[in-house]
C-alpha positions in Angstrom: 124.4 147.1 59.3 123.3 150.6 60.8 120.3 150.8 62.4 118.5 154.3 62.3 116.7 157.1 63.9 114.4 159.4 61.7 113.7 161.9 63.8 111.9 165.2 63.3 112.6 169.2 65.1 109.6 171.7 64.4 110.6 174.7 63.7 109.3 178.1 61.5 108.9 177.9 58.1 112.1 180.4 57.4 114.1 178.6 59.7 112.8 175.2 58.0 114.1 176.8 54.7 117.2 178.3 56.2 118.1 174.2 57.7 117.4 173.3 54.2 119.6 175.5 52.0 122.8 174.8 54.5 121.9 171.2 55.6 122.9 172.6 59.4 121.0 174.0 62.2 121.3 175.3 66.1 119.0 175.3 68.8 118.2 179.5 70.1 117.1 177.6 73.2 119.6 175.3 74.2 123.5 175.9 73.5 124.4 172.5 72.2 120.8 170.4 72.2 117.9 170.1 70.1 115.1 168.1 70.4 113.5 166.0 68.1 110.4 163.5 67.8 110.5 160.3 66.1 106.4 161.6 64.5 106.8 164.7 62.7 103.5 165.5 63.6 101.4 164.9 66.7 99.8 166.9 69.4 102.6 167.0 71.5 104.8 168.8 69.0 102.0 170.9 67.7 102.9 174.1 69.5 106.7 174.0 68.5 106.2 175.5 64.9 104.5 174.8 61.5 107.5 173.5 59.9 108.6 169.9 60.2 112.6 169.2 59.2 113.3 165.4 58.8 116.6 164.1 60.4 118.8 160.6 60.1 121.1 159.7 62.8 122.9 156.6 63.7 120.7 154.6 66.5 124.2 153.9 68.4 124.5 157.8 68.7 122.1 156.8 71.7 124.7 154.7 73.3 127.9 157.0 72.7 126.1 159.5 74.3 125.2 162.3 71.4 121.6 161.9 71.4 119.5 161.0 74.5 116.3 159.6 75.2 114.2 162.8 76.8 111.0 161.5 76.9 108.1 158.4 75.5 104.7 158.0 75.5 102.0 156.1 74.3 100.1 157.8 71.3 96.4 157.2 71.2 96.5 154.4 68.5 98.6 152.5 70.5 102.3 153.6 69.1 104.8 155.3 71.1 106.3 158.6 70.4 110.1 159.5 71.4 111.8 162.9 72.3 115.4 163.1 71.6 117.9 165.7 72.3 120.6 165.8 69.9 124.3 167.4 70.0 123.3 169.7 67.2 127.2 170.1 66.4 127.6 166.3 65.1 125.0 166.7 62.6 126.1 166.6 59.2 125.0 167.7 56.1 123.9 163.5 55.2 121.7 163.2 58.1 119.6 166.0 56.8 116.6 163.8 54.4 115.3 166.1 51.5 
């Protein structure tokens, strides 16, 4: 059985609608990252745009080494928040979530 990741990228709202219509995206600041949060919305992901895009990936994409682990922290009601880059060239159209 698969475990998952539901992760979530901030972007604009065009660029929201664009990922939406094409079930692809890329990353204007990094060539071949993106990065992600497993809360689509908490202060620290706030300032990265109004628009919230919701992403499924594989958990063991961890281990083969296309997403990594950039940063945790302890939200203030006690849960923890992950930052993930992800190689933005394996995601497919079925790890994009309506």
């Amino acid at each position: 059985m698969t475990d998952w990741l539901d992760l979530y990228p901030r972007t604009t709202r065009d660029a929201a609608e664009q990922i939406a219509r094409s079930r692809a995206m890329t990353s204007k600041e990094n060539t071949t990252e993106a990065f992600f949060s497993t809360h689509p919305d908490t202060a620290s992901t706030d300032g990265y745009g109004e628009a919230v895009v919701h992403v499924r990936i594989p958990a063991d994409w961890v281990e083969a080494g296309w997403a990594r682990l950039d940063d945790e922290f302890e939200l203030d009601d006690g849960t923890w928040e992950e930052h993930y880059a992800i190689q933005v060239a394996r995601l497919a159209p079925e790890h994009f979530v309506d």
